[in-house]
C-alpha atoms as a printed R data frame, in Angstrom:
    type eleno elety resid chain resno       x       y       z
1   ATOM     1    CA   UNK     A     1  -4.944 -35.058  -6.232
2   ATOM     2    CA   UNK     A     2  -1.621 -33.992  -5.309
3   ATOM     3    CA   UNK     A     3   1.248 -33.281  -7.695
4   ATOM     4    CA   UNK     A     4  -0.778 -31.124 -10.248
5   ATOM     5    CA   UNK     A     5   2.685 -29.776 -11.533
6   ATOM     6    CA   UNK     A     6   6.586 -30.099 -10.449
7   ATOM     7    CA   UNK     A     7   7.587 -26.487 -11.371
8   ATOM     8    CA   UNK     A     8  10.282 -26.202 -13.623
9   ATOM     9    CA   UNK     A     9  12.228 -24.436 -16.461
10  ATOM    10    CA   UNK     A    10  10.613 -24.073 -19.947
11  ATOM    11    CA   UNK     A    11  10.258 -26.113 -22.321
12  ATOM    12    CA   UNK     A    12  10.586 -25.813 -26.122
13  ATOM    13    CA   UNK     A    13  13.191 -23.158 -26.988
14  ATOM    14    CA   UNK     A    14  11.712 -19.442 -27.169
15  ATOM    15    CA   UNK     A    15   9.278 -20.743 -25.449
16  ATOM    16    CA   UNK     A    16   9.582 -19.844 -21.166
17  ATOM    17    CA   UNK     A    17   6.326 -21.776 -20.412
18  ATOM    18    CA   UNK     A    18   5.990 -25.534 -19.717
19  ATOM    19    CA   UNK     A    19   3.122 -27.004 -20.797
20  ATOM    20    CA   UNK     A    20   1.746 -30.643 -21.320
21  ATOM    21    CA   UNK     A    21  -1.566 -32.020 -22.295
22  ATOM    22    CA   UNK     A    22  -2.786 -35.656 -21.496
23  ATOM    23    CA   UNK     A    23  -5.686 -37.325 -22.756
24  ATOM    24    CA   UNK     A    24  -7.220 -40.896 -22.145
25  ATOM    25    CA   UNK     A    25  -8.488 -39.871 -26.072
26  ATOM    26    CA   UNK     A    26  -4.576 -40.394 -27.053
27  ATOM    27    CA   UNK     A    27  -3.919 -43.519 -26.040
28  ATOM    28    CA   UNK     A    28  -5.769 -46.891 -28.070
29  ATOM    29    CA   UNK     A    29  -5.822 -50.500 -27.744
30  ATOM    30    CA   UNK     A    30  -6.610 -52.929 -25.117
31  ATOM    31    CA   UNK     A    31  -4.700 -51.107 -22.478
32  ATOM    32    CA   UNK     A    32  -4.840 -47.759 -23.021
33  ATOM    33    CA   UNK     A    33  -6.433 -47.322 -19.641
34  ATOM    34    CA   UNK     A    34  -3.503 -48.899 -17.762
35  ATOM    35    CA   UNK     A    35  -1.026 -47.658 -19.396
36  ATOM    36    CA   UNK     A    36  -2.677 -43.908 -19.312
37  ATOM    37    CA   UNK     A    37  -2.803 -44.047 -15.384
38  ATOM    38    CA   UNK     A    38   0.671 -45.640 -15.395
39  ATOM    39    CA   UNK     A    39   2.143 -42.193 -17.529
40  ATOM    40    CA   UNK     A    40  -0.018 -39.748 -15.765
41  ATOM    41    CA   UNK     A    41  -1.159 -41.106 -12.366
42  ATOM    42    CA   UNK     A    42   2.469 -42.988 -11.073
43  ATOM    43    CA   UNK     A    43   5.131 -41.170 -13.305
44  ATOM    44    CA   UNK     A    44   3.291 -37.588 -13.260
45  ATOM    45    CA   UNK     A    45   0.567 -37.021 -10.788
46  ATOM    46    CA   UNK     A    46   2.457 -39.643  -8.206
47  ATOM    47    CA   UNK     A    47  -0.834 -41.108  -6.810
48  ATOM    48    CA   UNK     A    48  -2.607 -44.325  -7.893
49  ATOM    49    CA   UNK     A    49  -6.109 -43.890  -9.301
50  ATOM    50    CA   UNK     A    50  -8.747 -46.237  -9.676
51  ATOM    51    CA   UNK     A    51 -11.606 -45.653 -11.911
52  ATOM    52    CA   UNK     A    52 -15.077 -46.277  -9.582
53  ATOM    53    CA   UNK     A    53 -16.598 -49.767 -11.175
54  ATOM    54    CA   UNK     A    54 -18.912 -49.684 -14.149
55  ATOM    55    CA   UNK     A    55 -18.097 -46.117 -15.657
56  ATOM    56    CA   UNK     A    56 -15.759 -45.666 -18.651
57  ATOM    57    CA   UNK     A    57 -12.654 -43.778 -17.725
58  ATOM    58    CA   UNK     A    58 -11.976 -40.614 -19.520
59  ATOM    59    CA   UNK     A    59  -9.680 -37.810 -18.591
60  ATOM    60    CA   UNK     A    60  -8.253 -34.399 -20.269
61  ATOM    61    CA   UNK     A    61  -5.209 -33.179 -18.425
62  ATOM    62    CA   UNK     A    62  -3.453 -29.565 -18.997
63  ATOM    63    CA   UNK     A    63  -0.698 -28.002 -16.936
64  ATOM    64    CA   UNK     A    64   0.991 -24.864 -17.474
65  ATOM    65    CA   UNK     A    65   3.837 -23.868 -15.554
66  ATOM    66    CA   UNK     A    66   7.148 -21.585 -14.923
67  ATOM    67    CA   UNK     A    67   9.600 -21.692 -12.433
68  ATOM    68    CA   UNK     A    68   7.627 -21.223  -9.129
69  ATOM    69    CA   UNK     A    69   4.384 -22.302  -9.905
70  ATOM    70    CA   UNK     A    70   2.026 -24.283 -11.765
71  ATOM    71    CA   UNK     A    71  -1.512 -24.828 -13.006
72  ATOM    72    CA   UNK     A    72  -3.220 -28.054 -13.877
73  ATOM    73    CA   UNK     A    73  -6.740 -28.463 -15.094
74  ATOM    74    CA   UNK     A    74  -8.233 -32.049 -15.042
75  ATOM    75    CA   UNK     A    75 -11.224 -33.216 -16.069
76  ATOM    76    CA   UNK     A    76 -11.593 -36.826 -15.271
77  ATOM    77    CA   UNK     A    77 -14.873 -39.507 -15.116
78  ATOM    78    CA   UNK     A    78 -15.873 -41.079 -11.392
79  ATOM    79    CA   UNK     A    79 -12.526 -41.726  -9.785
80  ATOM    80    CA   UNK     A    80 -10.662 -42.714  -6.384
81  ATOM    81    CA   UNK     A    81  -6.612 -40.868  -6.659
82  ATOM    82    CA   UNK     A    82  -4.186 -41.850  -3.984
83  ATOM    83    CA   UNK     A    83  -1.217 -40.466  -2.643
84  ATOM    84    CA   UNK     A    84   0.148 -42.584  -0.598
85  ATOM    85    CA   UNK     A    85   3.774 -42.400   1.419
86  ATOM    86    CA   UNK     A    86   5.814 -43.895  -1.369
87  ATOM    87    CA   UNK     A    87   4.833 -41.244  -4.059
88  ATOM    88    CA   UNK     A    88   5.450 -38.349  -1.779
89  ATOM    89    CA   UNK     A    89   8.813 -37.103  -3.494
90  ATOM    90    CA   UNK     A    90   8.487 -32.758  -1.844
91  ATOM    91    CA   UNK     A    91   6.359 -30.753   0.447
92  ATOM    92    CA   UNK     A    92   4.882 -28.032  -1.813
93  ATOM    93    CA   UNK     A    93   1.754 -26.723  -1.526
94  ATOM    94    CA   UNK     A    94  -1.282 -27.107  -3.299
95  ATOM    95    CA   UNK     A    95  -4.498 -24.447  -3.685
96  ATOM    96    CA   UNK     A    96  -7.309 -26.905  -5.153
97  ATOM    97    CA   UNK     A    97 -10.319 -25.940  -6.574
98  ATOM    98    CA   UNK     A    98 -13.372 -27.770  -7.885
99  ATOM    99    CA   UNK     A    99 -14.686 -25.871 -11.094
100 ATOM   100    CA   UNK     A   100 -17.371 -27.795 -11.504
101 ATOM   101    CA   UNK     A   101 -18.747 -31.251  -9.603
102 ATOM   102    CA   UNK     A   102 -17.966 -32.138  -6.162
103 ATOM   103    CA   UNK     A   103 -14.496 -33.758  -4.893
104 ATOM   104    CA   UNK     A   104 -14.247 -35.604  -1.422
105 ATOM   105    CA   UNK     A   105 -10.711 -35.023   0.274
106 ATOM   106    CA   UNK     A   106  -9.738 -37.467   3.220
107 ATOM   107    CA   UNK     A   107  -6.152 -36.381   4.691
108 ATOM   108    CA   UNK     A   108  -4.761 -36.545   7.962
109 ATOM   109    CA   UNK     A   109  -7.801 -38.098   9.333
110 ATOM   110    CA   UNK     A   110 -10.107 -35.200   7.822
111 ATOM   111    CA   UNK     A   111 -13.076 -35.418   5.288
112 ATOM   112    CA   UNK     A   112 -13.377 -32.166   3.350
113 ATOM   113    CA   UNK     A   113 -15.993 -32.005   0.987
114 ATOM   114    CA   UNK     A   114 -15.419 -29.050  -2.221
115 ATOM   115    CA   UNK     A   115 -18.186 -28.050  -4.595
116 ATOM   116    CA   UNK     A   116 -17.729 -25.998  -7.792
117 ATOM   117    CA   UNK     A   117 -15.700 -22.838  -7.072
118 ATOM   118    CA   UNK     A   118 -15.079 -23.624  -3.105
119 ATOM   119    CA   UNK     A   119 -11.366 -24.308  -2.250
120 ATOM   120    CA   UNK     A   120  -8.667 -25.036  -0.313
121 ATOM   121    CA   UNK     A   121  -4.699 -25.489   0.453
122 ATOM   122    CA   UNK     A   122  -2.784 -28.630   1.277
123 ATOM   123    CA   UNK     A   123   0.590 -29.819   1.665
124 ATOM   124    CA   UNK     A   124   1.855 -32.172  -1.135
125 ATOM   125    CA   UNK     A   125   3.798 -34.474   1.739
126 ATOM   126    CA   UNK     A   126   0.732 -35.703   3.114
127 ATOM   127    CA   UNK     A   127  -0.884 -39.126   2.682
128 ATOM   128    CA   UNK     A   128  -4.426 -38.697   1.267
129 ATOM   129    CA   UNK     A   129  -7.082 -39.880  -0.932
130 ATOM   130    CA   UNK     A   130  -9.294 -37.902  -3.104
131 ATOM   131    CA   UNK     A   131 -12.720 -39.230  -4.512
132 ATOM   132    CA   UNK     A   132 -14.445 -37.671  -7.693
133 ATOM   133    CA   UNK     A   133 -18.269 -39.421  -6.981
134 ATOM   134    CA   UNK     A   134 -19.107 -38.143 -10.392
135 ATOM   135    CA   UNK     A   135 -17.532 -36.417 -13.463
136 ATOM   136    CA   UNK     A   136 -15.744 -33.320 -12.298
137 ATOM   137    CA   UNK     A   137 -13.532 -30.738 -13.427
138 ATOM   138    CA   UNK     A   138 -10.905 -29.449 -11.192
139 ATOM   139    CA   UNK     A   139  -7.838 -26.447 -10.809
140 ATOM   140    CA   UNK     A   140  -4.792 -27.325  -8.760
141 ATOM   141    CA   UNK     A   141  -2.318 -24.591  -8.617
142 ATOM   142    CA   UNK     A   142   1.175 -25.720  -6.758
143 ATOM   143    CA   UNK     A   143   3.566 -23.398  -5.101
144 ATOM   144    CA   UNK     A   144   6.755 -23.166  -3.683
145 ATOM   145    CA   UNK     A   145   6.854 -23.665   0.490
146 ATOM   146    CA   UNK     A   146   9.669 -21.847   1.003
147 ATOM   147    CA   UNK     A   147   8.469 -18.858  -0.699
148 ATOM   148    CA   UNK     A   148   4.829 -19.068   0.786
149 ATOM   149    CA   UNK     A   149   6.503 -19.399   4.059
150 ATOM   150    CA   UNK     A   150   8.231 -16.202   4.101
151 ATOM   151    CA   UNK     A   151   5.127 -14.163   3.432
152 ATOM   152    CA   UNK     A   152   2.489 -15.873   5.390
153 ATOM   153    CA   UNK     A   153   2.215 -16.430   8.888
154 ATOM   154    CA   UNK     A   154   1.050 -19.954  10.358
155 ATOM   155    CA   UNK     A   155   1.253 -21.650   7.013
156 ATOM   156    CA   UNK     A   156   0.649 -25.007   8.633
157 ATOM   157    CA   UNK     A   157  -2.264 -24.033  10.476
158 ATOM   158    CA   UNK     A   158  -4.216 -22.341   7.567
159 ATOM   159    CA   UNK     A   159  -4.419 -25.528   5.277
160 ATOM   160    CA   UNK     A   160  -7.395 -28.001   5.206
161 ATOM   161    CA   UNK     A   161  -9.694 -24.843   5.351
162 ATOM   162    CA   UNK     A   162 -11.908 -24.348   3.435
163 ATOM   163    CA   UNK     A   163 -12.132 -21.651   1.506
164 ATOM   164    CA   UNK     A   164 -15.358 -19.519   0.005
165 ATOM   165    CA   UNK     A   165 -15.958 -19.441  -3.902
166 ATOM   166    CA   UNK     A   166 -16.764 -15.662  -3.397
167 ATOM   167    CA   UNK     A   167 -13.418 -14.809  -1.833
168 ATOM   168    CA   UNK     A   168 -12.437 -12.350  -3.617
169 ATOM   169    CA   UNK     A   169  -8.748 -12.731  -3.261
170 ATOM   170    CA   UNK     A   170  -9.323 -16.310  -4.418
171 ATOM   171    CA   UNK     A   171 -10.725 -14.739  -7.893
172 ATOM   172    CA   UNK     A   172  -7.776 -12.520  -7.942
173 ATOM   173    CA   UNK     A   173  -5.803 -15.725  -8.077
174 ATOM   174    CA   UNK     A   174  -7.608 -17.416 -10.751
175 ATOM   175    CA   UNK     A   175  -7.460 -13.906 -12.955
176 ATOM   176    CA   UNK     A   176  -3.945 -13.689 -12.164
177 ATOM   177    CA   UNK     A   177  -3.471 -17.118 -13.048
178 ATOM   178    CA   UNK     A   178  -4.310 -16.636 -16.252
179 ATOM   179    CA   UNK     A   179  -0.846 -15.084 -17.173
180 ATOM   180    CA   UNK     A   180   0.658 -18.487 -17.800
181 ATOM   181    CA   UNK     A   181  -1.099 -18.409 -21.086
182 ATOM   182    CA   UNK     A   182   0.700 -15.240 -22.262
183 ATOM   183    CA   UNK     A   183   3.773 -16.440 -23.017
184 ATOM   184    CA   UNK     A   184   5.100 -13.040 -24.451
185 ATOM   185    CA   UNK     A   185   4.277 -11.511 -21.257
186 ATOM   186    CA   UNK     A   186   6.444 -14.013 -19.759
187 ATOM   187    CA   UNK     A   187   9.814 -13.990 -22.172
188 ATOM   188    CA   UNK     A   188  12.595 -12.930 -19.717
189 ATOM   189    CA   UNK     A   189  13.434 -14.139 -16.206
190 ATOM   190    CA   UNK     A   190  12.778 -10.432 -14.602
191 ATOM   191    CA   UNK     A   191   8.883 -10.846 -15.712
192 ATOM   192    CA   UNK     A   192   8.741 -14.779 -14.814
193 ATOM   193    CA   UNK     A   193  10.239 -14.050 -11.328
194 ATOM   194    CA   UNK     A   194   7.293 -10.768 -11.083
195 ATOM   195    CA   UNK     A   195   4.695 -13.419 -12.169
196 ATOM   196    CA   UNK     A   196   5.704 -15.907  -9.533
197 ATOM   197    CA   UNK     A   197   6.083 -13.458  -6.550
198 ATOM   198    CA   UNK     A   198   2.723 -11.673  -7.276
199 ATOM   199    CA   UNK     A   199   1.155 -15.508  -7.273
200 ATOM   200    CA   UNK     A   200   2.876 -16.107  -4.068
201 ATOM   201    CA   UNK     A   201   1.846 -12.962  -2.415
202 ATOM   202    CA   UNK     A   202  -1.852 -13.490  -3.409
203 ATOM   203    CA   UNK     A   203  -1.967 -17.368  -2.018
204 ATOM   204    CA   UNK     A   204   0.039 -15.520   1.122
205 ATOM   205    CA   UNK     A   205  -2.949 -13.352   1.607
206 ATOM   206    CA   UNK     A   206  -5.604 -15.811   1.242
207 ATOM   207    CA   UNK     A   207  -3.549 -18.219   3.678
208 ATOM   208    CA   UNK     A   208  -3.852 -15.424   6.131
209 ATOM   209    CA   UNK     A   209  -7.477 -14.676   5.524
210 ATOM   210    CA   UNK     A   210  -8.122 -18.739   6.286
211 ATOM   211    CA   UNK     A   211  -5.820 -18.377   9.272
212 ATOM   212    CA   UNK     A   212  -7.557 -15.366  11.050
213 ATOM   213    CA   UNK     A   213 -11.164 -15.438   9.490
214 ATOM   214    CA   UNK     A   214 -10.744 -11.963   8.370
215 ATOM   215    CA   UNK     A   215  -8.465 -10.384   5.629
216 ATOM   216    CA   UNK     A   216  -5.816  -8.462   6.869
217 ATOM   217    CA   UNK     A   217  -5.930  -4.436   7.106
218 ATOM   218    CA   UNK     A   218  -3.519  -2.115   5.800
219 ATOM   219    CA   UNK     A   219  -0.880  -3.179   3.412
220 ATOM   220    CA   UNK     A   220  -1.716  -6.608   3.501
221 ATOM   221    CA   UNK     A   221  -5.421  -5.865   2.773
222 ATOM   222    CA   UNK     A   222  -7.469  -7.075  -0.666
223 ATOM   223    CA   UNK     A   223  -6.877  -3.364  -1.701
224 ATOM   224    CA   UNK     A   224  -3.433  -3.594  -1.352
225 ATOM   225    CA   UNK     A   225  -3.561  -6.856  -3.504
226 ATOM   226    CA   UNK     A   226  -5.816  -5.619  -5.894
227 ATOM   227    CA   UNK     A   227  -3.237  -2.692  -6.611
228 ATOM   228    CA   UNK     A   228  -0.286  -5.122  -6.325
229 ATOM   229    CA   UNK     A   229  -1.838  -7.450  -8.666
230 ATOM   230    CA   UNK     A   230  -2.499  -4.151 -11.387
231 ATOM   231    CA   UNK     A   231   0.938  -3.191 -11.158
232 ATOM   232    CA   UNK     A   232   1.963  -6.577 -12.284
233 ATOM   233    CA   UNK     A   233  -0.228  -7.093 -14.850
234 ATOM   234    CA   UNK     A   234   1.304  -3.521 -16.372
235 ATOM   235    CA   UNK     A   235   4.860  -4.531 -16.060
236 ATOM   236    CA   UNK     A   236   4.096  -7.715 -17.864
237 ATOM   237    CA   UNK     A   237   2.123  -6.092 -20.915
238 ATOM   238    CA   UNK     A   238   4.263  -2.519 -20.212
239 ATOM   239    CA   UNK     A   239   5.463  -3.078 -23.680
240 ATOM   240    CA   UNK     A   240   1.658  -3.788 -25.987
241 ATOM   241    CA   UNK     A   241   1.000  -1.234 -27.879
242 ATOM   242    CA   UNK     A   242  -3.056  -2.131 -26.984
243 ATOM   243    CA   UNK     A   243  -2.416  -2.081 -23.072
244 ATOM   244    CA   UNK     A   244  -5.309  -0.078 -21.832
245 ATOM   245    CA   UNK     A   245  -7.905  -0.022 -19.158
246 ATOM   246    CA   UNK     A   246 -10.484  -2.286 -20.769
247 ATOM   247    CA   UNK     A   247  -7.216  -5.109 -20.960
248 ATOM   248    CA   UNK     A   248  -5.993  -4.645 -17.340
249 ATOM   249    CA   UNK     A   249 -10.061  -5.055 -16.197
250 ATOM   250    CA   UNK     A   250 -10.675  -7.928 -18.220
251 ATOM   251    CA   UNK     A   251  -7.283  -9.980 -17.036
252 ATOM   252    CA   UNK     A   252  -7.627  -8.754 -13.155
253 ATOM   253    CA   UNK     A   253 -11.905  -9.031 -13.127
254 ATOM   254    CA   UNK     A   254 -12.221  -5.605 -12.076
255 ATOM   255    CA   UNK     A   255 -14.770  -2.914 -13.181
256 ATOM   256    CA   UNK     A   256 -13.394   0.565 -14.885
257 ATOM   257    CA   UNK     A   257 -14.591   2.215 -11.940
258 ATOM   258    CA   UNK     A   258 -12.731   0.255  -9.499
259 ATOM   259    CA   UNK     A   259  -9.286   0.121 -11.679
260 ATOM   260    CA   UNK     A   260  -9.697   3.666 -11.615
261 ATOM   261    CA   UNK     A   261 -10.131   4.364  -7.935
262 ATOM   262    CA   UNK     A   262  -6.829   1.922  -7.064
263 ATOM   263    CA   UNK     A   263  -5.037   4.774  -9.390
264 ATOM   264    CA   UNK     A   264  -6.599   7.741  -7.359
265 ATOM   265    CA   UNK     A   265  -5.289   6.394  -4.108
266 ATOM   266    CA   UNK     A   266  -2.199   6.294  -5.281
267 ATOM   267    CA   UNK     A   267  -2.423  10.114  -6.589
268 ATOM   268    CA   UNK     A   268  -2.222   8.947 -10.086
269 ATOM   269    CA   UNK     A   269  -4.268   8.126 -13.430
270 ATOM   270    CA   UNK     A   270  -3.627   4.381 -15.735
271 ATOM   271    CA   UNK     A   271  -2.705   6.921 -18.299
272 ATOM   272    CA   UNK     A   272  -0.093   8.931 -16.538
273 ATOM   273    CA   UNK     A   273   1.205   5.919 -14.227
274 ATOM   274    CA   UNK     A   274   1.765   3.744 -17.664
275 ATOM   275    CA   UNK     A   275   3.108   6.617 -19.453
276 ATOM   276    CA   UNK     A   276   5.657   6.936 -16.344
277 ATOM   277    CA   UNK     A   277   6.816   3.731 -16.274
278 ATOM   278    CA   UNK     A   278   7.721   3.141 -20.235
279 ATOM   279    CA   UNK     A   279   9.736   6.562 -19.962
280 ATOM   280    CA   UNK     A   280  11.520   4.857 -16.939
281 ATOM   281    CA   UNK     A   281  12.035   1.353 -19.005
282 ATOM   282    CA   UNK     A   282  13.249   3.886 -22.351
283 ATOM   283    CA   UNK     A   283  15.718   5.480 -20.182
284 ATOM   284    CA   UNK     A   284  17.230   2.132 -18.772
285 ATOM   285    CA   UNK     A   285  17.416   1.217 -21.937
286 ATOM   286    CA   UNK     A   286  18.976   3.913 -23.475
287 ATOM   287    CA   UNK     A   287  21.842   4.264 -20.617
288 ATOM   288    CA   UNK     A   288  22.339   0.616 -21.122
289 ATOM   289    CA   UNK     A   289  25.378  -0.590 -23.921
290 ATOM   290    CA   UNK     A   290  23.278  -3.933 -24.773
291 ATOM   291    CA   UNK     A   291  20.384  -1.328 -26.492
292 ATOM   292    CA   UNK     A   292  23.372   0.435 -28.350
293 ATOM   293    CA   UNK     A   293  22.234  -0.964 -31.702
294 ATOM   294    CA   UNK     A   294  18.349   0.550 -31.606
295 ATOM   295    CA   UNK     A   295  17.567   3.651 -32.576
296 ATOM   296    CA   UNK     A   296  16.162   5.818 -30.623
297 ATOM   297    CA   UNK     A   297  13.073   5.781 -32.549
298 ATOM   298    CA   UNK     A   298  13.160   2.017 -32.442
299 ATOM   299    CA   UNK     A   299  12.941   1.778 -28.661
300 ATOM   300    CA   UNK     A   300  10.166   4.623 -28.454
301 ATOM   301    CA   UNK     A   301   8.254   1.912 -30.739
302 ATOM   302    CA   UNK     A   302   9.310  -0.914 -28.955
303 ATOM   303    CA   UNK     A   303   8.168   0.255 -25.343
304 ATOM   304    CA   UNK     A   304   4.625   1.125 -27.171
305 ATOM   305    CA   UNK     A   305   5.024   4.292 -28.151
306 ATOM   306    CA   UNK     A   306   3.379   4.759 -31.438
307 ATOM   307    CA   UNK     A   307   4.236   8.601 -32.113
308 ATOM   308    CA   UNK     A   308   8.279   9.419 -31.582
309 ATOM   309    CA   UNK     A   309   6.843  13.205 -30.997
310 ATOM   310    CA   UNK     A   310   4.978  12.875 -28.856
311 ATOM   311    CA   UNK     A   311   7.522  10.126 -27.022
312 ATOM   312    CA   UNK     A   312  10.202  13.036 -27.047
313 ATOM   313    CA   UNK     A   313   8.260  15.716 -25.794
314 ATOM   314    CA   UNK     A   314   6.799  13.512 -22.980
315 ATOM   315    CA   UNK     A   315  10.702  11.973 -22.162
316 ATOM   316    CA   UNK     A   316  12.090  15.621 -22.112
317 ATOM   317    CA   UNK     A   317   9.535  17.205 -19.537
318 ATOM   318    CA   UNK     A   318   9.710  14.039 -17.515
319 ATOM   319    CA   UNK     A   319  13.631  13.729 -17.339
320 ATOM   320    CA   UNK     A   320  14.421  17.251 -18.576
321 ATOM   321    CA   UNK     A   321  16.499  16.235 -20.777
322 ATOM   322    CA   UNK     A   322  15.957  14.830 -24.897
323 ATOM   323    CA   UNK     A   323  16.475  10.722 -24.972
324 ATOM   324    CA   UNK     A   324  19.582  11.944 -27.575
325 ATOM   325    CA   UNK     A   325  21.195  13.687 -24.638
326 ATOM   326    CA   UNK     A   326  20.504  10.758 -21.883
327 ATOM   327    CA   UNK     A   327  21.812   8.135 -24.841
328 ATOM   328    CA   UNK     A   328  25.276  10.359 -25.167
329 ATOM   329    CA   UNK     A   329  25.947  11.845 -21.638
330 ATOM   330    CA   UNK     A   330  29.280  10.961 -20.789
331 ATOM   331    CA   UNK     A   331  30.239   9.907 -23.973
332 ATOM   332    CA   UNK     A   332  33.328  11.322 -26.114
């Protein structure tokens, strides 16, 4: 129930995203059921879970994660998981979700009772017991306090409520989420650290949404999100040659039409916003000694450019100036 992931630093090398998969499937012999629960309920999930009597355990376990936040998936037979005092080892908190099946939550005295899609945030250093009263698949996505805390107001207060399946800044979340299978969108620190923040502003919004029953207006509104969370998904896949406006709907679940009016409030187009911010990236790039040994032809391709024409005409009436004289200004 409660430790879906303990964010961390990557894993393999070249590779920024942690991941681990768990299955009662890969274990065998007499014991395998004992010693599965041992690995993942004690060592990695820190609760104790006990299979409800006559069913055959199973469960499939997958967490993704980068510095700042995680996501587990668990599918897992009839089951009783507690967290009791002992395991609690930080105070991180948790957004879980039912995906499908029903999960009974008892902590702090409270009964909460999530069906498929419904959710809700708790606190990883509270005792608690969670009951699966048949096969169910669940999400548990684990953040950092600290850095909900400085974003949301009343953190405390907001958990243990429950929150719709039709939010729509919940679905957000879940879209967003789904960036921690892109590792190339995530290979330096500057795009990790984007990827976290955006997460953390999201759960921020939705914490305030529980907190005051309506979503907040202005620039804490879903709009402002929605925008937030499109700008993000650009700066991660600035650099595809295929980023488009069918690829930024289908990651963030919005419509053309709705993608499109985010860019008209903000006096712009997809086209000419993306188009601005890859001549921004080429000229930090060309200005910068550690991007000495591309060409400049090589860095028009490498930002997704995929005509150096039409690159250089577009740099030169955005900068007024060619990317040859930006690369030697200054320079004897």
């Amino acid at each position: 129930m409660s430790d879906p992931f303990s964010p961390g630093g990557p894993g393999e090398p070249g590779n920024p995203v942690t991941a681990l998969h768990l299955s009662t499937d890969h274990f065998s012999g007499r014991d395998r059921i004992e010693a599965f629960l041992e690995l993942y309920g004690r060592a990695l999930m820190r609760c104790d879970i006990d299979p409800m009597p006559g069913q055959e355990f199973e469960l499939d376990f997958t967490v993704r994660g980068i510095e700042g936040f995680g996501i587990a998936q668990v599918r897992f037979s009839p089951a009783v998981s507690r967290h009791s005092a002992a395991m609690i080892d930080n105070d991180d908190i948790v957004l879980v979700c039912p995906q499908q099946g029903q999960a009974v939550l008892e902590i702090g005295g409270r009964e909460i009772v999530l069906s498929d899609g419904e959710a809700i945030f708790i606190s990883n250093d509270e005792v608690g017991t969670a009951t699966a009263p048949a096969r169910v698949q669940m999400k548990n996505i684990r953040m950092s306090r600290s850095l909900l805390a400085a974003s949301s107001r009343g953190l405390d207060d907001a958990l243990m409520r429950k929150i719709d399946r039709s939010d729509p800044i919940l679905r957000l979340i879940h879209g967003y989420g789904g960036v921690l299978g892109d590792t190339e969108a995530l290979a330096t620190p500057a795009l990790r650290h984007v990827a976290t923040q955006h997460m953390h502003d999201l759960a921020a919004l939705l914490l305030d949404a529980t907190q005051d029953g309506a979503h907040l207006a202005g620039q804490r509104g879903l709009r402002a999100a929605r925008w937030k969370a499109v700008k993000a998904d650009i700066a991660i896949h600035l650099t595809e040659r295929n980023l488009d406006i069918a690829a930024v709907c289908a990651r963030q679940q919005l419509s053309p039409r709705m993608l499109r009016s985010l860019f008209h409030g903000e006096a712009t187009t997809f086209a000419d916003y993306v188009q601005r911010q890859r001549l921004a990236l080429a000229h930090r790039r060309l200005v910068d000694p550690r991007w000495e040994h591309l060409t400049i032809s090589a860095i028009a391709y490498d930002i997704g450019y995929g005509d150096l024409s039409h690159f250089n005409h577009a740099f030169r009436r955005h900068f007024g100036a060619t990317p040859s004289d930006v690369r030697f200004a200054g320079k004897p």
